[in-house]
C-alpha positions as CSV (number, residue, x, y, z in Angstrom):
1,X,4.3,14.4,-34.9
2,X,7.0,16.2,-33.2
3,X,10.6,16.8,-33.3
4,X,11.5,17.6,-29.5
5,X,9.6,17.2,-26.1
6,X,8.7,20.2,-24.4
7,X,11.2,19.9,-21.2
8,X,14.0,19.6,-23.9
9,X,14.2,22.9,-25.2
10,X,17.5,24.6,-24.2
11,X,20.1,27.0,-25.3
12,X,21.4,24.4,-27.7
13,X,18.5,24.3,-30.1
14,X,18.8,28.3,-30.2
15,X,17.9,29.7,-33.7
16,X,16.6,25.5,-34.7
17,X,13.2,24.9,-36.2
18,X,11.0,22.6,-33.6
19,X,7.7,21.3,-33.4
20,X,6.5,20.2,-30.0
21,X,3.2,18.7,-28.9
22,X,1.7,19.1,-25.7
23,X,-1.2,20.2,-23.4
24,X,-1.9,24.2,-22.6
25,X,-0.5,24.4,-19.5
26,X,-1.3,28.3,-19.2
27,X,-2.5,30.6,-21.4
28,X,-1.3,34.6,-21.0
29,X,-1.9,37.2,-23.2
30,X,0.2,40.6,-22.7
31,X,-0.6,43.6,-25.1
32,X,-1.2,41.7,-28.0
33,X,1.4,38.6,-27.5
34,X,0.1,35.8,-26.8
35,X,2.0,33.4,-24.5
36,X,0.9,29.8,-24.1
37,X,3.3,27.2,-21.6
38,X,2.9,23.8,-23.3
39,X,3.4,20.8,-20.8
40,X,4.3,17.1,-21.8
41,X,5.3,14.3,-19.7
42,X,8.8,15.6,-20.2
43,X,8.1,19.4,-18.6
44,X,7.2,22.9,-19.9
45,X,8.2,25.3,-23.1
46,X,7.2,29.0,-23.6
47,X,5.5,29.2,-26.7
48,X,5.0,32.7,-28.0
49,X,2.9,34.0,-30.5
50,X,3.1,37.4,-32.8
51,X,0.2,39.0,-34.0
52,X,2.4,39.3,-37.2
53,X,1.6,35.3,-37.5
54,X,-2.5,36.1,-38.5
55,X,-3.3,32.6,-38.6
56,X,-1.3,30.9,-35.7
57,X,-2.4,34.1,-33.6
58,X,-6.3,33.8,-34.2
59,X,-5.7,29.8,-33.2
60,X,-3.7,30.5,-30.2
61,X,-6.6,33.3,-28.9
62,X,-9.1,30.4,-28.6
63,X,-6.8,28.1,-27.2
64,X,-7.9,27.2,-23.5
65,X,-6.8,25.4,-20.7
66,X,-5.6,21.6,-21.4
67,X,-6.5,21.8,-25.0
68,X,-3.9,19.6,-27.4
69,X,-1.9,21.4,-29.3
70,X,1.1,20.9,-31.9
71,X,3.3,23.7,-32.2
72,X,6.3,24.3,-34.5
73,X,9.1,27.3,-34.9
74,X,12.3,28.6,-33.8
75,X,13.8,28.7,-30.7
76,X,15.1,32.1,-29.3
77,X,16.8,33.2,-26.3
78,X,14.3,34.5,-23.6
79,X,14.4,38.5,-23.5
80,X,16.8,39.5,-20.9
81,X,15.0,39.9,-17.2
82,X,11.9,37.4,-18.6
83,X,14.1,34.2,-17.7
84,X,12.4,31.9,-15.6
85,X,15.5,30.4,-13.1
86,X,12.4,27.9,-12.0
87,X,12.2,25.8,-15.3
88,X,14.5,23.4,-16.2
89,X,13.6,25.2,-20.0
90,X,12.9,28.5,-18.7
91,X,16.3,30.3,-20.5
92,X,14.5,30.4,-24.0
93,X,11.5,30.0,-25.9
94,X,10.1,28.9,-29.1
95,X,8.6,32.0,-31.4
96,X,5.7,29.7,-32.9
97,X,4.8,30.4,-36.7
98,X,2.2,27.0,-37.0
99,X,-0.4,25.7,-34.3
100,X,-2.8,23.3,-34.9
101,X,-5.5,22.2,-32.7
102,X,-5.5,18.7,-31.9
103,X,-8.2,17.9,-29.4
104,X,-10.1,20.7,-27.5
105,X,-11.1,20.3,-23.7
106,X,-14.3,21.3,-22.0
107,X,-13.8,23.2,-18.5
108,X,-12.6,21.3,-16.3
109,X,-14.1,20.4,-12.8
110,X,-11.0,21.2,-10.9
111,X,-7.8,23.5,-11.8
112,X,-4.6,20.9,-11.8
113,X,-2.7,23.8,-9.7
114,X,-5.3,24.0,-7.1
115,X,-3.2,22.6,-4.1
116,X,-6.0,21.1,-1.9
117,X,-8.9,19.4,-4.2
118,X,-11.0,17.1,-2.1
119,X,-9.7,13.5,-2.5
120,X,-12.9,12.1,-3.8
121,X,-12.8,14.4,-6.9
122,X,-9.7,13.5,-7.5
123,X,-10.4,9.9,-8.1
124,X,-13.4,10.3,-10.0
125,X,-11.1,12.6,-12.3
126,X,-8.2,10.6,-12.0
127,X,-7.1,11.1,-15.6
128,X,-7.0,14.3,-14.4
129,X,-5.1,13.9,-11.4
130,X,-2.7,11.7,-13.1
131,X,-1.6,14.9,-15.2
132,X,-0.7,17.1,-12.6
133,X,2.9,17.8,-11.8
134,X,2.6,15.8,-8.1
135,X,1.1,12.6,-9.7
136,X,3.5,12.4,-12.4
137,X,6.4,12.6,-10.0
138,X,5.4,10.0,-8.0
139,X,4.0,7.5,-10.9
140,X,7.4,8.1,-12.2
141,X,9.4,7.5,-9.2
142,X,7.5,4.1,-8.9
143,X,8.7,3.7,-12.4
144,X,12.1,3.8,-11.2
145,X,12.0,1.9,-7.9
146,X,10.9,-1.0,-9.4
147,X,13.1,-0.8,-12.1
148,X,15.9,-0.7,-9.6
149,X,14.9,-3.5,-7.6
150,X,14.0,-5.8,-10.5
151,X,18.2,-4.7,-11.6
152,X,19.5,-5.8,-8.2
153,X,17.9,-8.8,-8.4
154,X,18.2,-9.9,-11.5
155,X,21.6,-9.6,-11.2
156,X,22.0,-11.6,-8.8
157,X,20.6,-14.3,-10.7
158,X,16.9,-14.2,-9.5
159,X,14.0,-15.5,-11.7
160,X,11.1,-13.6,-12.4
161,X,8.4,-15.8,-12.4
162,X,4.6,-15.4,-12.7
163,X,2.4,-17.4,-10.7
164,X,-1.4,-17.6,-10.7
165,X,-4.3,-15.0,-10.1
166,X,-6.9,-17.8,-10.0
167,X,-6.5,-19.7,-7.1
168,X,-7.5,-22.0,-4.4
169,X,-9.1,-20.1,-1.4
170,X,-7.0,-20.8,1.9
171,X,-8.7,-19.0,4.1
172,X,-5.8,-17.6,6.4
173,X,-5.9,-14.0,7.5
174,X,-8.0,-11.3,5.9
175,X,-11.0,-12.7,3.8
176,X,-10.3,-14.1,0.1
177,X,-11.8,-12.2,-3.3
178,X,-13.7,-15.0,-4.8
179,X,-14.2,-15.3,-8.4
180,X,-17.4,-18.0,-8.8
181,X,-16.6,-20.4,-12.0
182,X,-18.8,-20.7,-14.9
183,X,-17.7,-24.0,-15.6
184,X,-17.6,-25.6,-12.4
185,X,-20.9,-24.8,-10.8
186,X,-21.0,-24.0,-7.3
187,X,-17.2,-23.8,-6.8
188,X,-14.9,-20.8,-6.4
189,X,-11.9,-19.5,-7.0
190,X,-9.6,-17.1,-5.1
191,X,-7.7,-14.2,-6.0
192,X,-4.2,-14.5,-3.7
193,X,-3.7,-12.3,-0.9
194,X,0.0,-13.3,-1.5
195,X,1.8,-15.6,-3.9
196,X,3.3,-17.3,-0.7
197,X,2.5,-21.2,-1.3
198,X,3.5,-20.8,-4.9
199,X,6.8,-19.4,-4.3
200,X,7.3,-22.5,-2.1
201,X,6.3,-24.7,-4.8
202,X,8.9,-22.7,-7.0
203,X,11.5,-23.4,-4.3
204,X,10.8,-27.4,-4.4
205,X,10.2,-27.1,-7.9
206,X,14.7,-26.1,-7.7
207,X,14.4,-22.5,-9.2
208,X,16.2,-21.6,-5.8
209,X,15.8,-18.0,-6.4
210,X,12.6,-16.1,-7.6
211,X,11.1,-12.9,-7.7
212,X,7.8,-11.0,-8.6
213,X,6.1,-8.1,-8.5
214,X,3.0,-9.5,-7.7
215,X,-0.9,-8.3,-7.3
216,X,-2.6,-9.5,-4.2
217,X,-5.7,-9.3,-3.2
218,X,-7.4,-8.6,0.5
219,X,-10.7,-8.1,1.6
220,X,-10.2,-6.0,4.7
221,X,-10.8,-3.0,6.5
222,X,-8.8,-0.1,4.6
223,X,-6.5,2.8,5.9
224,X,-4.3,5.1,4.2
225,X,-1.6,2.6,3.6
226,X,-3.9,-0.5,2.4
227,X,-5.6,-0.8,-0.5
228,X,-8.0,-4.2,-1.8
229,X,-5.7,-4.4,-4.2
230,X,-1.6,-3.8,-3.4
231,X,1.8,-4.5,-5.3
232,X,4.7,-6.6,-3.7
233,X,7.8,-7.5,-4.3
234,X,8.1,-11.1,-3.3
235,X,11.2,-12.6,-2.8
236,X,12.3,-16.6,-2.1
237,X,15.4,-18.4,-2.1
238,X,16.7,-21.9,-1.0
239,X,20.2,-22.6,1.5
240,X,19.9,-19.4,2.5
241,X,19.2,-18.3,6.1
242,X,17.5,-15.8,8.2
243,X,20.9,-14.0,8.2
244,X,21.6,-14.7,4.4
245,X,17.9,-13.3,3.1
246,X,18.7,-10.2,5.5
247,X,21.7,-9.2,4.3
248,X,20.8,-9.6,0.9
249,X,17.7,-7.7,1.1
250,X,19.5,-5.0,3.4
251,X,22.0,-4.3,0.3
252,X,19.3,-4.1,-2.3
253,X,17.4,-1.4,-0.1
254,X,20.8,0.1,0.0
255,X,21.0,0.1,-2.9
256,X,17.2,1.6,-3.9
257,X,18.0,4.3,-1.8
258,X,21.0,5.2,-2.9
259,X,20.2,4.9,-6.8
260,X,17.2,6.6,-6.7
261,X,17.7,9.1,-3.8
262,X,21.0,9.5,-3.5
263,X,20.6,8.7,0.5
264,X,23.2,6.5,1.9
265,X,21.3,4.3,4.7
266,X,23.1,2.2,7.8
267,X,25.7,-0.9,6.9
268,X,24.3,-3.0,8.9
269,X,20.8,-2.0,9.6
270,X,20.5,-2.6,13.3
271,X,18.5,-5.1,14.9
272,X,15.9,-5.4,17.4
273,X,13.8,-8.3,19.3
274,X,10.4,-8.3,19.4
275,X,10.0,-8.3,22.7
276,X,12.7,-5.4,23.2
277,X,11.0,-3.5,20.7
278,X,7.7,-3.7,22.5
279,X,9.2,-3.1,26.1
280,X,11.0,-0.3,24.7
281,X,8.3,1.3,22.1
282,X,5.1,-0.4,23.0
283,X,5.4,-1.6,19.2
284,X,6.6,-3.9,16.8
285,X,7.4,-1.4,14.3
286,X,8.9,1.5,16.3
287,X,9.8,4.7,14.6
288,X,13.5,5.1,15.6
289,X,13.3,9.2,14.5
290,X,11.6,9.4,17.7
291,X,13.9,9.4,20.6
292,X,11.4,8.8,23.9
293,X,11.3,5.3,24.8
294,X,9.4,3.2,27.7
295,X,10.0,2.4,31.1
296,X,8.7,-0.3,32.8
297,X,8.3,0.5,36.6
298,X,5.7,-2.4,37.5
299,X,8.0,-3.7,39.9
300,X,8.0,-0.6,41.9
301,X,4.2,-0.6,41.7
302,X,3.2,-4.0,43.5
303,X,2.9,-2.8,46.7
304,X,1.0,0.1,46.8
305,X,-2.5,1.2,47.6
306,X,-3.1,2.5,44.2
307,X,-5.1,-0.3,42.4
308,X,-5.1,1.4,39.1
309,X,-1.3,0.7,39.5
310,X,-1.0,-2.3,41.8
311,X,-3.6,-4.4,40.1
312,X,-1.9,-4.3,36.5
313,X,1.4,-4.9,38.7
314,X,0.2,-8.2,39.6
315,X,-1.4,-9.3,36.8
316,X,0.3,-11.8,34.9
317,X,-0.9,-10.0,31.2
318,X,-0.9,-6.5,33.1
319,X,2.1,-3.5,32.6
320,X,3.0,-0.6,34.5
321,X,4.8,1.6,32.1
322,X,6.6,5.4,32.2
323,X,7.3,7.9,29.2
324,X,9.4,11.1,30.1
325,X,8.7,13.7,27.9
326,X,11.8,16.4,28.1
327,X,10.6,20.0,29.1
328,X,6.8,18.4,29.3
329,X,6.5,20.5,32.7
330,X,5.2,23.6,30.5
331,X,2.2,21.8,29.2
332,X,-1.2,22.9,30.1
333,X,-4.0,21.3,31.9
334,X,-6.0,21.4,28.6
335,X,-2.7,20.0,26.4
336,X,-2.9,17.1,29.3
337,X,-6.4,16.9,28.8
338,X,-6.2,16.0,25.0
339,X,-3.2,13.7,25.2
340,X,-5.8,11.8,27.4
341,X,-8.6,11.7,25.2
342,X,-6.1,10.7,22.3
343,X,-4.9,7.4,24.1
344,X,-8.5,6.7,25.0
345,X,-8.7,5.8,21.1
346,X,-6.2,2.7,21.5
347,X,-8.4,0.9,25.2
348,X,-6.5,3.4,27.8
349,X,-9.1,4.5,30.0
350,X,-6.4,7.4,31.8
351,X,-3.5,8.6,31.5
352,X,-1.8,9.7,34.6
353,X,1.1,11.8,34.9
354,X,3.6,13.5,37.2
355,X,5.5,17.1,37.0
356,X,8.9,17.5,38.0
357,X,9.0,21.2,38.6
358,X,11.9,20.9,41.0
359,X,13.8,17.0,41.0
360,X,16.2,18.4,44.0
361,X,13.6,18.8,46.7
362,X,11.7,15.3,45.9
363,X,8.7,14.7,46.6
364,X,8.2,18.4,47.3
365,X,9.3,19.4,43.9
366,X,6.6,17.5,42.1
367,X,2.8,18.0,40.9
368,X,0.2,15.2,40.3
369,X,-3.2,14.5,41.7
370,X,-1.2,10.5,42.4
371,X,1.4,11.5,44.6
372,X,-0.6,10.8,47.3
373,X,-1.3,7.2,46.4
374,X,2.7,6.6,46.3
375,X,5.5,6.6,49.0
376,X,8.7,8.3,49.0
377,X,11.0,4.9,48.0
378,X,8.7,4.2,45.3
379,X,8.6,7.9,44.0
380,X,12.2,7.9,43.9
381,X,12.4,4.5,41.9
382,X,10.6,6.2,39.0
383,X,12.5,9.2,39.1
384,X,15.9,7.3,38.6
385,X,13.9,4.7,36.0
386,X,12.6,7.3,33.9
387,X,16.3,9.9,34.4
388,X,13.8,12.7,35.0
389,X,15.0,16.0,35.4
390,X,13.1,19.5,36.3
391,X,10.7,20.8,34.1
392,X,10.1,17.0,32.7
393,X,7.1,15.5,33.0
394,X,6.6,11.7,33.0
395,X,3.2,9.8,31.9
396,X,1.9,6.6,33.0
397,X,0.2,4.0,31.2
398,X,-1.3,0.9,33.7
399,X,-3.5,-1.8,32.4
400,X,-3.1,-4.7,30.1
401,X,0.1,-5.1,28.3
402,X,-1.4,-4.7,24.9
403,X,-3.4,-1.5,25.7
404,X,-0.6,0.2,27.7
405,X,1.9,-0.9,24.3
406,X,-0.7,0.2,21.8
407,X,-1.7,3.7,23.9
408,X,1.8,4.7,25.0
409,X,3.7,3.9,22.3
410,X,1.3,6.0,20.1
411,X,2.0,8.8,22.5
412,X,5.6,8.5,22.3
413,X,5.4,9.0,18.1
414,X,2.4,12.3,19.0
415,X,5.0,13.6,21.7
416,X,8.2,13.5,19.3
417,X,6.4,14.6,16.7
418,X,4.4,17.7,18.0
419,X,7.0,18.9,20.4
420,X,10.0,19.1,18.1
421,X,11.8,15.5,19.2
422,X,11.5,13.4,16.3
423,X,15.1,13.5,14.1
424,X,15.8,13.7,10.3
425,X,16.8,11.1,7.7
426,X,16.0,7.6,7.2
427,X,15.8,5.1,9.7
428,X,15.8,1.1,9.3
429,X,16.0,-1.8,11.4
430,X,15.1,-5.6,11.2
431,X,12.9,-6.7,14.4
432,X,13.2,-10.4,14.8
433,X,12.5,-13.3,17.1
434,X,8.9,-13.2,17.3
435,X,6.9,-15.7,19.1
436,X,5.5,-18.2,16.4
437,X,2.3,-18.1,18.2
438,X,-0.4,-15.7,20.1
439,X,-3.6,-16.8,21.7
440,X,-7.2,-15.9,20.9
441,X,-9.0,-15.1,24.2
442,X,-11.8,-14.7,22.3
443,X,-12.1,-18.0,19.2
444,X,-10.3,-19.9,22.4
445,X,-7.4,-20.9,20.0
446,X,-4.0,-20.1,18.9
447,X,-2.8,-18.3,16.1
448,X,0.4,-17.7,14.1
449,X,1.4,-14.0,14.5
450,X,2.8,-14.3,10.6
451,X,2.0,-17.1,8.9
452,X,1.2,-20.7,9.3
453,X,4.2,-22.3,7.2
454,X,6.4,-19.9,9.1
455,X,9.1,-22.1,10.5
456,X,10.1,-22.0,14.4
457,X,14.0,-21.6,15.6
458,X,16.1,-24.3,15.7
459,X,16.2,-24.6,19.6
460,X,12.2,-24.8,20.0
461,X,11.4,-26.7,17.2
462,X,11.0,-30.0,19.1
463,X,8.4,-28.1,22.0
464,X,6.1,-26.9,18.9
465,X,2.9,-28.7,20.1
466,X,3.9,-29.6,23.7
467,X,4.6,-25.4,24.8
468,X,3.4,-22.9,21.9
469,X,3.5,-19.7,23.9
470,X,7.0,-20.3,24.6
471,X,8.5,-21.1,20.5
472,X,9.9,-18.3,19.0
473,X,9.7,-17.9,15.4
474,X,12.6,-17.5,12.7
475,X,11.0,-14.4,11.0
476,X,12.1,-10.9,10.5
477,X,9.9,-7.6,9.7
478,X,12.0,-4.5,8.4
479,X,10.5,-1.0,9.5
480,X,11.6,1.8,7.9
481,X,10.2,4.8,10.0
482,X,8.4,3.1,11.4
483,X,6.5,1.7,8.5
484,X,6.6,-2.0,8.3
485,X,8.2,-1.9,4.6
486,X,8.8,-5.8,4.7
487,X,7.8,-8.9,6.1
488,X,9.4,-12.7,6.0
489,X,10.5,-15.9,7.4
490,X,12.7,-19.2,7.1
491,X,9.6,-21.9,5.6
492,X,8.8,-24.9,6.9
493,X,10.5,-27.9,4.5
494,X,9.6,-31.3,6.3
495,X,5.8,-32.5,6.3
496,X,6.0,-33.9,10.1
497,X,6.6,-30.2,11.9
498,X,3.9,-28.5,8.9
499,X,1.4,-31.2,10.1
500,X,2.1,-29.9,14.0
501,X,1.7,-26.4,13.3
502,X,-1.7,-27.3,11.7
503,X,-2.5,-29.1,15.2
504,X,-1.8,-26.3,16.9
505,X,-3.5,-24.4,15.2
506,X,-6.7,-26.7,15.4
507,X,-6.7,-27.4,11.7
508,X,-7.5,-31.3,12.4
509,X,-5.5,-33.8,9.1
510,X,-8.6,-33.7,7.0
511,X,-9.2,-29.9,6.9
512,X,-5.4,-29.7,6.2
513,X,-6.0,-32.2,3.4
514,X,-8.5,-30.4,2.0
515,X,-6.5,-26.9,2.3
516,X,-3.0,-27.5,1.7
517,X,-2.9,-31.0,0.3
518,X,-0.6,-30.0,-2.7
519,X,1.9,-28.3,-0.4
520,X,2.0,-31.4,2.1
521,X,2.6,-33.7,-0.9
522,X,4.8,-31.5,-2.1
523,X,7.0,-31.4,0.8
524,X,7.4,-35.1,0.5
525,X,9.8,-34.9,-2.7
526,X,13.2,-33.3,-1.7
527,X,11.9,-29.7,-0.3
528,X,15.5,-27.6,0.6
529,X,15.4,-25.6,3.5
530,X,14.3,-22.1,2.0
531,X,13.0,-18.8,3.2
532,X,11.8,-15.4,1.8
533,X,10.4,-12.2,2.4
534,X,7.7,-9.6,0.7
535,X,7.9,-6.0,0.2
536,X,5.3,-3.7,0.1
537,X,6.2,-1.7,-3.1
538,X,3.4,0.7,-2.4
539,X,4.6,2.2,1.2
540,X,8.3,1.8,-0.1
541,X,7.2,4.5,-3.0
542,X,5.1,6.3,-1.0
543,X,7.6,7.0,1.9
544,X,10.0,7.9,-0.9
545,X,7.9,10.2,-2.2
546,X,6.9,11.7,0.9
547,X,3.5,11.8,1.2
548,X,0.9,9.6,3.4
549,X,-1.3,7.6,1.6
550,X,-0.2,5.4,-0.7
551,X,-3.5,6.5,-3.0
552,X,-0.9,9.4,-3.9
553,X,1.4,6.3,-5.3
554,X,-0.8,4.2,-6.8
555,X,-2.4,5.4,-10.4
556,X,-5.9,4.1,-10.1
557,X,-6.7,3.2,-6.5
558,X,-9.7,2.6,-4.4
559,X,-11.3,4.5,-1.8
560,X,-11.4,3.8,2.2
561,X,-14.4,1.9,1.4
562,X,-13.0,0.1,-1.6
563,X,-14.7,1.3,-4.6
564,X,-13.5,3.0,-7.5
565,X,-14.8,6.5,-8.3
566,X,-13.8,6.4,-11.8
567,X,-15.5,3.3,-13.1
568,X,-17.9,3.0,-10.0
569,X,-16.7,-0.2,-9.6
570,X,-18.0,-2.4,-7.8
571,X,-21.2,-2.5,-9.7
572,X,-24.2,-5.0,-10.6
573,X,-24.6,-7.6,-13.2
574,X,-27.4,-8.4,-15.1
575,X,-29.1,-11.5,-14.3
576,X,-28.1,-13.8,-17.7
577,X,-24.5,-13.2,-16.1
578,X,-25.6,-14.5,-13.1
579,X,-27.3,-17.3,-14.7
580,X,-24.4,-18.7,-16.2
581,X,-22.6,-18.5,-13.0
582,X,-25.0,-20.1,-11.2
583,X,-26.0,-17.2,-8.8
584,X,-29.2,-16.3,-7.5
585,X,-28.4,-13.1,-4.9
586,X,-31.0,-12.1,-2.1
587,X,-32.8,-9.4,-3.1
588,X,-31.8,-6.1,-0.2
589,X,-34.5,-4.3,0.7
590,X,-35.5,-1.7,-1.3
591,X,-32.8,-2.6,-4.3
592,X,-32.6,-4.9,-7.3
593,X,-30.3,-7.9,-6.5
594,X,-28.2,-7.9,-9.5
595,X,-28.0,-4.1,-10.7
596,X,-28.5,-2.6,-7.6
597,X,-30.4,0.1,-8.7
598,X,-33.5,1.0,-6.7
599,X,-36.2,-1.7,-6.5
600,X,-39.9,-0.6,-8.3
């Protein structure tokens, strides 16, 4: 139906006959010549139309906005002073002799160069959406990632293998998607939150290196970078190590970044252990662009009258914790205030804090409503901890360690971020030794921080069951400014240390029968030592891109509350549906069971 895309128009095709097709971008009309910029996926042409054309002309006068059109006629150098430096096409245009009206389009509900339209518009218009110039970027640019990392992997001799939507529900983390079956009544299926115990299978099975860019499926509380539904990369290989699947996967994100952005990242990417990473950054997935860092001054704090300090001192789960923030003397009571109330979100229940308006004359030099609590030796141990200097100021988080991590170390990002701190560029860095196990205060149980077929290190592999808090795990997360891009671990391959994870976990022989009995036999045959890792294609694009949710990334997504707008999905089913799946739902108050619609 055409003979060029819009974006190609140049110089080159000067005085050549064209036909383009294409949606009205814009519409002008200047003392009797109508202009009319027609958009494809490839860009936008200038279309022009004389009067002297009667028919084309009466056409192009009731052409509107997002109409269809197909155009033909000769391309022209633009006028001189009309050039448009801004478009790729915008050094000529076609002089259009036929038009023809393809499809016509009502008025829209939202104009696609309106720069803020409320979100939930958007998705219920996501055809829409998808047309503007912003959404076909990024669509596009997830095009080519993928295509990039599919390259690098392929070759280097990586499979790309399918494995199953319908599985078995191993309940192990978030909640499952179940899918009832017709056929066996009363028995579900499971829609995989990752392909994890299939890619092991794949491993035994002696593919030795697969790959997919796999769906999974969680049923968990949403924020802007989850979704129900979410796109990895999954990645496994056999006789390869921790250090092996690292380097590897370091060179491929190289690589993506370089290929597609033309940014050259770190050779190595540096690396970080978890419990450094928390001391440090009061997270496991610290945003290097943000140069303040942690101080732990507990030590200092043992001994004095100052319970909200002392107490956490001597706690065995407690920290006492500093943040200098450069210059920070100049904030206001109020700007104090508010940084409060922020860390109240994350447990904190203060934040206390110290001026340096003079570090010469000591104690004398400083402001706080807590000097009082703390003598001169101990004042002087946080002033050389922290290296604060006048006109700093220096918060303090005191409580247990997880709240003082979660509440600082979100102040340390807010505090680079709003007071000019946090660097350019791209930064990347492997965290790794994690302990293989946290406890549950509250189910009274242990838990695997990553995964349950996560295998511990070498040196701790024998005190599994007999010391759990104490085994570190062989696992590795990569943050990329400080977004957890990637996740993975050396597996498990001998049934004996599998079966003592499960005990420690409390998952007694018959429960792990019932739940993993095809991996455990499995294990039996020959397993090699093999290890992986998962990406998470969605915040890799949407970091690339810029923006932050990946919504922005994703072409139909879900909302925060995981429904879709467009199809308003999830929705009822009639009751014969049910029937056959042998379903009978409680009727909610007020509402039909199956449709959902208002009860009468």
């Amino acid at each position: 139906m055409r003979s060029h895309y819009c974006g190609e128009l140049s110089q080159s095709l000067i005085d050549q006959h064209v036909t383009l097709c294409g949606w009205v971008h814009s519409r002008r009309d200047h003392g009797g010549v109508i202009f009319i910029d027609l958009r494809d996926r490839s860009g936008v042409a200038q279309t022009v139309f004389d009067p002297a054309q009667r028919e084309a002309f009466a056409i192009a006068e009731d052409a509107r906005a997002e109409y269809v059109l197909r155009v033909s006629g000769k391309v022209r150098a633009r006028p001189p002073g009309t050039e448009n430096p801004h478009l790729p096409t915008g050094a000529v245009e076609m002089v259009a002799t036929e038009i023809e009206v393809l499809n016509r389009a009502e008025v829209l509900p939202f104009q696609l160069d309106e720069p803020d339209v409320n979100e939930g518009v958007r998705l219920k218009y996501r055809y829409l959406d998808l047309r503007r110039d912003f959404m076909h970027k990024n669509i596009r640019l997830r095009h080519t990632v993928t295509r990039t990392l599919r390259r690098f992997l392929e070759e280097r001799d990586f499979v790309e293998i399918e494995t199953p939507i319908l599985t078995k529900s191993t309940p192990e983390g978030a909640r499952d998607y179940l899918v009832p079956s017709r056929v066996h009544a009363g028995r579900f299926f499971a829609l995989p939150q990752s392909p994890q115990l299939f890619k092991q299978l794949l491993m035994i099975a002696g593919f030795e290196r697969y790959f997919q860019i796999a769906r999974c499926f969680r049923d968990e509380d949403l924020r802007a970078d989850r979704q129900p539904e979410f796109t990895q990369l999954d990645i496994e290989t056999s006789f390869m190590d921790e250090d092996g699947v690292m380097c590897l996967m370091e060179e491929m994100i190289r690589t993506l970044f370089k290929t597609v952005l033309d940014v050259s990242l770190p050779d190595p990417f540096p690396r970080l252990r978890y419990d450094e990473a928390l001391a440090r950054f009061g997270t496991d997935r610290p945003d290097l662009r943000a140069p303040l860092e942690l101080v732990d001054v507990g030590d200092l704090m043992k001994a004095v009258e100052f319970k909200v300090f002392a107490q956490p001192a001597n706690s065995p789960g407690g920290r006492v914790a500093a943040l200098r923030l450069p210059k920070g003397g100049e904030l206001t009571r109020k700007q104090i205030d508010d940084y409060t109330a922020f860390v109240a979100q994350f447990g904190a229940k203060g934040l206390a804090y110290i001026k340096v308006n003079d570090a010469a004359k000591g104690r004398d030099g400083l402001q706080s409503p807590i000097l009082k609590f703390l003598p001169d030796d101990v004042i002087d141990g946080v002033m050389r901890a922290t290296g604060a200097q006048s006109g700093d100021l220096i918060f303090f988080g005191a409580d247990q360690a997880k709240v003082v991590n979660d509440a600082l170390g979100a102040l340390r990002w807010q505090l680079s971020n709003e007071h000019g701190l946090m660097q350019e560029g791209w930064q990347p860095l492997w965290v790794v030794d994690f302990p293989m196990f946290e406890y549950d205060a509250e189910l009274k149980r242990w838990q695997t921080l990553h995964h349950p077929f996560t295998a511990p290190c070498v040196d701790d592999a024998d005190r599994v069951d007999v010391d759990p808090a104490n085994v570190r795990a062989r696992a590795y997360d990569l943050v990329l400014n400080g977004s957890e891009i990637g996740g993975g671990s050396i597996r498990i391959h001998r049934t004996d240390l599998q079966g003592k994870v499960f005990t420690v976990l409390g998952i007694d022989p018959d429960e792990a029968r019932r739940k993993f009995g095809f991996l455990l036999d499995a294990l039996k045959y020959g397993t090699p030592p093999h290890g992986g890792i998962a990406f998470g294609l969605d915040r890799i694009v949407a970091l690339m891109a810029g923006v932050d949710s990946i919504r922005d990334v994703i072409a139909f997504p879900k909302t925060q509350k995981a429904s879709c707008l467009l199809t308003d999905a999830p929705s009822g089913v009639d009751e014969a549906q049910l029937r056959e799946l042998h379903i009978k739902l409680r009727k909610a108050a007020g509402r039909t069971a199956a449709t959902g619609d208002d009860a009468t």
